[in-house]
SEMARSE-309021 format. One line per field, with one value per residue (C-alpha): residue in three letters; x, y, z. Coordinates in Angstrom, 2 decimals. Example, Ala and Ser with C-alpha at 12.3 -4.5 7.8 and 13.67 -1.06 7.14 Angstrom:
rest <- [ALA / SER]
X <- [12.30 / 13.67]
Y <- [-4.50 / -1.06]
Z <- [7.80 / 7.14]
***
This chain:
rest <- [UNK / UNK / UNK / UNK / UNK / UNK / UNK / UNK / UNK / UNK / UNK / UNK / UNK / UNK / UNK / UNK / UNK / UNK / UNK / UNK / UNK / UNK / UNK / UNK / UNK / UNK / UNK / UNK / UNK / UNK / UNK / UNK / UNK / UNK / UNK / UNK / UNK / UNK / UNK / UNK / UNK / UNK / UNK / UNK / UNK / UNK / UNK / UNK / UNK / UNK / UNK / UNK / UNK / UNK / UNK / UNK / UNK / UNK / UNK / UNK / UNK / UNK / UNK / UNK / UNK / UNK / UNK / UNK / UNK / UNK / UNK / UNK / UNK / UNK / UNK / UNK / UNK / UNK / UNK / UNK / UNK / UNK / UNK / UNK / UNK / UNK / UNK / UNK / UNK / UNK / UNK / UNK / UNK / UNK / UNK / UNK / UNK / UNK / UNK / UNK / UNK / UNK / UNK / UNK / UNK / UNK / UNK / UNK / UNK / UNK / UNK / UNK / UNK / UNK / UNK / UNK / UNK / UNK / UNK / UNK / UNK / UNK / UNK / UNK / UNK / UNK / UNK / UNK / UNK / UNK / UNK / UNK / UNK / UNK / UNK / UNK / UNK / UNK / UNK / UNK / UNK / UNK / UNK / UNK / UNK / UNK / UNK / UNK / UNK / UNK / UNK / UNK / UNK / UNK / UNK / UNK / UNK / UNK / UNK / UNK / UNK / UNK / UNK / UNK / UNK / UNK / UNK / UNK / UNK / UNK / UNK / UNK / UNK / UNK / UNK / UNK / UNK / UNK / UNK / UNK / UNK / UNK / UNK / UNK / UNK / UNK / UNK / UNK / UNK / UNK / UNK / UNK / UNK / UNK / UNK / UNK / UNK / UNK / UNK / UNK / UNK / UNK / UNK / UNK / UNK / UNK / UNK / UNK / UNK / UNK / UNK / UNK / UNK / UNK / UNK / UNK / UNK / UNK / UNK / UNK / UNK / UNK / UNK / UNK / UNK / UNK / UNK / UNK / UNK / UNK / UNK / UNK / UNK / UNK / UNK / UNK / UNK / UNK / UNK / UNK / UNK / UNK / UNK / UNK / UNK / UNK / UNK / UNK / UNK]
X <- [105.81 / 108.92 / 108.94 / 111.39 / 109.26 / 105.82 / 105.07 / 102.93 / 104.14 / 104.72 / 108.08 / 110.70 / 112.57 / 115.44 / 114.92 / 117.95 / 119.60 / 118.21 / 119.59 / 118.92 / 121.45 / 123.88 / 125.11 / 122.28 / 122.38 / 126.05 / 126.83 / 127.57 / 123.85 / 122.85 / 125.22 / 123.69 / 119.90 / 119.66 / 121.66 / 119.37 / 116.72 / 115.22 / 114.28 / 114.86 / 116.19 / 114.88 / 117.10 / 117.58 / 119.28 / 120.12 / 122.74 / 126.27 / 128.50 / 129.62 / 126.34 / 126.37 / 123.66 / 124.70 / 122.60 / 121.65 / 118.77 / 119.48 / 120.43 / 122.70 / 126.00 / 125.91 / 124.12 / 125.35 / 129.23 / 132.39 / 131.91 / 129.36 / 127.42 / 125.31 / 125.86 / 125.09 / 128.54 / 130.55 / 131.65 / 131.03 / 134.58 / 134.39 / 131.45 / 132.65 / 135.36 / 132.36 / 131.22 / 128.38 / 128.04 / 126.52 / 123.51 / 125.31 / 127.43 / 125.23 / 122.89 / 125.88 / 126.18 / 123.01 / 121.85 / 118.89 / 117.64 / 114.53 / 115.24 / 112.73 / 114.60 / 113.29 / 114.15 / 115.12 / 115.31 / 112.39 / 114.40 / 113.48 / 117.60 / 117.34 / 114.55 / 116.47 / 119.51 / 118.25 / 116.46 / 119.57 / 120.93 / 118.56 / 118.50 / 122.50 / 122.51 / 119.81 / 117.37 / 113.97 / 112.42 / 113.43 / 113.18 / 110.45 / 110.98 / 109.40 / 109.47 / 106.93 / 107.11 / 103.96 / 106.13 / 109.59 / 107.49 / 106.36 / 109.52 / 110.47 / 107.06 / 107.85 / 111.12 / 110.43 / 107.06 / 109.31 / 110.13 / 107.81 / 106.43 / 104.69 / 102.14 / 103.60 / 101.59 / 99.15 / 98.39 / 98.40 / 96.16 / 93.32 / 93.61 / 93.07 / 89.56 / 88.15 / 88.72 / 86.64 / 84.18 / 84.51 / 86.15 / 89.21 / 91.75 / 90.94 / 93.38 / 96.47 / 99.89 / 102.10 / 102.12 / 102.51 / 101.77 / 104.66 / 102.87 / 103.35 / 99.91 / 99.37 / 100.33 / 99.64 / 96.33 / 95.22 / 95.28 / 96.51 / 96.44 / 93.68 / 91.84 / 89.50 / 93.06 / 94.46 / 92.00 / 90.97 / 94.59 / 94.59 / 91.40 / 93.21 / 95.53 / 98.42 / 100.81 / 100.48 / 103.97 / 104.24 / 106.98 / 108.54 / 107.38 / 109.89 / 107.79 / 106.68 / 102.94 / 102.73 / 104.14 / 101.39 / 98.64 / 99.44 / 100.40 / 96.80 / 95.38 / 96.96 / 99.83 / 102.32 / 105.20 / 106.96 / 109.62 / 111.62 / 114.68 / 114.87 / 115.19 / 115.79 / 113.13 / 110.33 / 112.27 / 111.37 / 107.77 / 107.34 / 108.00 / 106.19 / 103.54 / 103.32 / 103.90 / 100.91 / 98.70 / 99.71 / 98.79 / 95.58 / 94.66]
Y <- [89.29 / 87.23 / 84.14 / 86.73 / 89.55 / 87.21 / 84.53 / 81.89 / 82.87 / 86.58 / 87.78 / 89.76 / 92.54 / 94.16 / 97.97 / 99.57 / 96.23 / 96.60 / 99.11 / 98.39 / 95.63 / 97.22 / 100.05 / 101.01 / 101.15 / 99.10 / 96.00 / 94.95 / 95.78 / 94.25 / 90.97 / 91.18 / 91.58 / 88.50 / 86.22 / 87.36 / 85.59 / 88.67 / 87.21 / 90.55 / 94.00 / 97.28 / 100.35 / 103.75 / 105.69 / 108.70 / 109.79 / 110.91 / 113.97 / 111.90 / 109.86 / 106.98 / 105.25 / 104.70 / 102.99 / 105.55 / 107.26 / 110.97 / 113.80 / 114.90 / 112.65 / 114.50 / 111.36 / 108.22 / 109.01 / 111.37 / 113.59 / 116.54 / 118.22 / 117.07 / 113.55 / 114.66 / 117.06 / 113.66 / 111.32 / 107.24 / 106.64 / 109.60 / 107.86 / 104.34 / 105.62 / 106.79 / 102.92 / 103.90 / 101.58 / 101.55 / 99.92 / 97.71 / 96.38 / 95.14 / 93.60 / 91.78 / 90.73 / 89.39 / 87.79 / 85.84 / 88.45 / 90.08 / 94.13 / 96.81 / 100.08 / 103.78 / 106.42 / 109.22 / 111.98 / 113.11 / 113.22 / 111.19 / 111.00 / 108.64 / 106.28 / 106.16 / 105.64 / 102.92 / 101.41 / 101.05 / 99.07 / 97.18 / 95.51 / 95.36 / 93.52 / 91.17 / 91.88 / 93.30 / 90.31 / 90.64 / 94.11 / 97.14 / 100.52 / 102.37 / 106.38 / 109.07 / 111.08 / 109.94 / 111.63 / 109.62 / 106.36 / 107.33 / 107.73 / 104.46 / 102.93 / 104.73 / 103.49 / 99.90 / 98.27 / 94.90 / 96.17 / 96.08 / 99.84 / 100.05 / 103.24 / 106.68 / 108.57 / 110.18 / 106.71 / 105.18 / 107.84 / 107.23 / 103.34 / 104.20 / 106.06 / 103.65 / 101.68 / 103.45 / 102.89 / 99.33 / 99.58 / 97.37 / 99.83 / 99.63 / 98.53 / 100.28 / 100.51 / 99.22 / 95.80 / 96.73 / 98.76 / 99.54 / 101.54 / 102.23 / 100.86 / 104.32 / 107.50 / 110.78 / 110.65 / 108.19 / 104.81 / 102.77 / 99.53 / 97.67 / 94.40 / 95.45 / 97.31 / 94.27 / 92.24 / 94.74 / 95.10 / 91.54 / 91.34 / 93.63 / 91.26 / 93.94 / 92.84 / 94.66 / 95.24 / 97.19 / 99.31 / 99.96 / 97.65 / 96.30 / 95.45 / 91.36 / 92.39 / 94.78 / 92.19 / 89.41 / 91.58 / 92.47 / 88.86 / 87.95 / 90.81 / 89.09 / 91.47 / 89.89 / 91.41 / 93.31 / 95.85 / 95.66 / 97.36 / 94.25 / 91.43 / 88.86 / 89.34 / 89.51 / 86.44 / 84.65 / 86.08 / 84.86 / 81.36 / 80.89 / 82.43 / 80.03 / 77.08 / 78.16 / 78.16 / 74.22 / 73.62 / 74.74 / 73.88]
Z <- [103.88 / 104.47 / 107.90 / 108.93 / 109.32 / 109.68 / 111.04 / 112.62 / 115.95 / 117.32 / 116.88 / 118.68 / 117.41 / 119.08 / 119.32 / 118.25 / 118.73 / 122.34 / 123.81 / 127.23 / 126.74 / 125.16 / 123.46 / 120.64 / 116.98 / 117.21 / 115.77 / 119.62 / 120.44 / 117.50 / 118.03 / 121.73 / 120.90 / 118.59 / 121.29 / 123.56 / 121.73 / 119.39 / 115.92 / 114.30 / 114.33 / 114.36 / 113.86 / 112.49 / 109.69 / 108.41 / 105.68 / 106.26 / 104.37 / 101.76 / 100.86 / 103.21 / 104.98 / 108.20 / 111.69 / 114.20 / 116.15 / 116.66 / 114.21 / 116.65 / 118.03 / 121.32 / 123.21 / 122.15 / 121.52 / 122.52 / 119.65 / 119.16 / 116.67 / 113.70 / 111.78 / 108.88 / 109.23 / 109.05 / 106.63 / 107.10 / 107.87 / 110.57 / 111.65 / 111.77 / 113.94 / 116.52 / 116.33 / 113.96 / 111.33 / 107.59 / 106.84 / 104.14 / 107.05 / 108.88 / 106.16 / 105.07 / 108.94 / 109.26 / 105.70 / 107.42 / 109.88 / 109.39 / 109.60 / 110.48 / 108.87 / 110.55 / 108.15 / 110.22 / 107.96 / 106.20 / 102.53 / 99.83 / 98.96 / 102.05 / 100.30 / 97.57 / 99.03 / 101.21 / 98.64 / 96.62 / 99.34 / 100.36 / 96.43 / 96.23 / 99.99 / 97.93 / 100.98 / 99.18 / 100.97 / 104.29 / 105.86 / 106.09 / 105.81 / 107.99 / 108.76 / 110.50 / 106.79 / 104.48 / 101.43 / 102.01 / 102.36 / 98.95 / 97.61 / 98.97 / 97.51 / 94.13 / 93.91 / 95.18 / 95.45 / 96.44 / 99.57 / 102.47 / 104.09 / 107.29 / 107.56 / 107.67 / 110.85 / 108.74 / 107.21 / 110.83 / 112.41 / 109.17 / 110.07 / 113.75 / 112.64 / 110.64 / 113.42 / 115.61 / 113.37 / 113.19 / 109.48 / 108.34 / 106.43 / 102.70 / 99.92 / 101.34 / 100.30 / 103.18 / 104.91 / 108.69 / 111.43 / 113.75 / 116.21 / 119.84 / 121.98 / 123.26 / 121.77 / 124.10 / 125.53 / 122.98 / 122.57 / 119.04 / 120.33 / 121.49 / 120.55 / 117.79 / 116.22 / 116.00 / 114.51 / 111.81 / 110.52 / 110.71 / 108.69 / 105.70 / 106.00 / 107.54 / 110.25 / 113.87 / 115.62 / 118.89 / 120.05 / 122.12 / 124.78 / 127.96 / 130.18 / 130.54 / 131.71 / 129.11 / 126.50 / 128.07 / 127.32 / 123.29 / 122.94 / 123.97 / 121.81 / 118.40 / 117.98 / 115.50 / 116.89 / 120.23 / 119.45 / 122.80 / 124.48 / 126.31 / 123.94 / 126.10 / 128.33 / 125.18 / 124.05 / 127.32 / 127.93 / 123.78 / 124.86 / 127.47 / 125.73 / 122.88 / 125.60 / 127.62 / 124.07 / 123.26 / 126.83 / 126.33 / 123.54]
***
């Protein structure tokens, strides 16, 4: 995977350009997150009337903006108007940013769509797609092996098992999990997680996670990344982190 989306160190990625901080799923947020100290972005997307991909969480525009009603009911200029912007915006924004892409809707016009781009922003090497849907991960696979998947839930929940039984996942086709550390009553997370996926090779990164004790903990488990609404707290936490390793070693 690409320095911006692996590294040497753990890295922090602004949820929804950490929206704690500022409005989410705006270039504001995202301007925000990374000069909070976030190495990367995560956000969300969907597709408008007219074909767009555009950056935001819900189906519905009800929570984040004046208007009502579905998204999918407007068109990207409609949208841009609601400060919702298009994925090609802000890849063009950010050329050196590492970008974790949710795929809201469970359509594989949305893979494809994405996909497309994704190649025309030139930025196959620095984001990965990632969705609950198994079959639009597929798509997206289908479409373009180039560009970095994390598991679909399905895909997540088999790693999880074999972890129980002390098994690494087997040759699988993504490069990440982005996983929360507990899910319901059961926990994803934990040590032995982290060092399987680590042993395949596969990239752990934790959402969403805002608190500094919390953040402490997965650092010291090996997790390769924290998915924060507060960037600039995970920033901080990161640091002293990796300055309280050299001092011990």
């Amino acid at each position: 995977m690409h320095p911006a989306l692996r590294s040497s160190r753990p890295l922090v990625f602004a949820h929804r350009g950490g929206s704690k901080i500022g409005p989410e799923n705006t270039i504001a947020a995202f301007d925000r997150g990374l000069a909070a100290g976030a190495d990367g972005l995560e956000l969300d997307v969907h597709l408008s009337r007219d074909g767009a991909v555009v950056v935001h969480h819900d189906a519905e525009l009800d929570r984040t903006t004046p208007a009502t009603g579905p998204l999918a009911g407007r068109t990207a200029a409609e949208l841009a108007a609601l400060d919702i912007p298009t994925l090609r915006d802000v890849l063009a924004r950010y050329p050196e940013t590492g970008i974790i892409i949710e795929l809201k809707q469970h359509r594989a016009a949305l893979a494809d769509a994405v996909v497309t781009e994704v190649r025309r922003a030139g930025a196959a090497g620095r984001v990965c797609l990632g969705s609950f849907s198994l079959s639009v991960l597929r798509a997206a696979r289908r479409s373009a092996p180039e560009i970095a998947t994390s598991g679909a839930r399905l895909e997540v929940r088999m790693a999880l098992y074999r972890s129980w039984l002390h098994l690494a996942p087997g040759r699988v086709p993504y490069r990440a999990f982005q996983v929360p550390e507990v899910s319901g009553a059961t926990r994803v997370v934990s040590p032995r997680f982290v060092q399987l996926a680590h042993k395949a090779g596969l990239v752990v990164q934790v959402w969403t996670v805002d608190e500094p004790t919390d953040m402490r903990r997965l650092l010291d488990w090996g997790v390769d990344g924290i998915i924060s609404d507060r960037p600039d707290i995970a920033a901080e936490v990161v640091r002293e982190w990796i300055s309280r390793q050299s001092r011990y070693r």
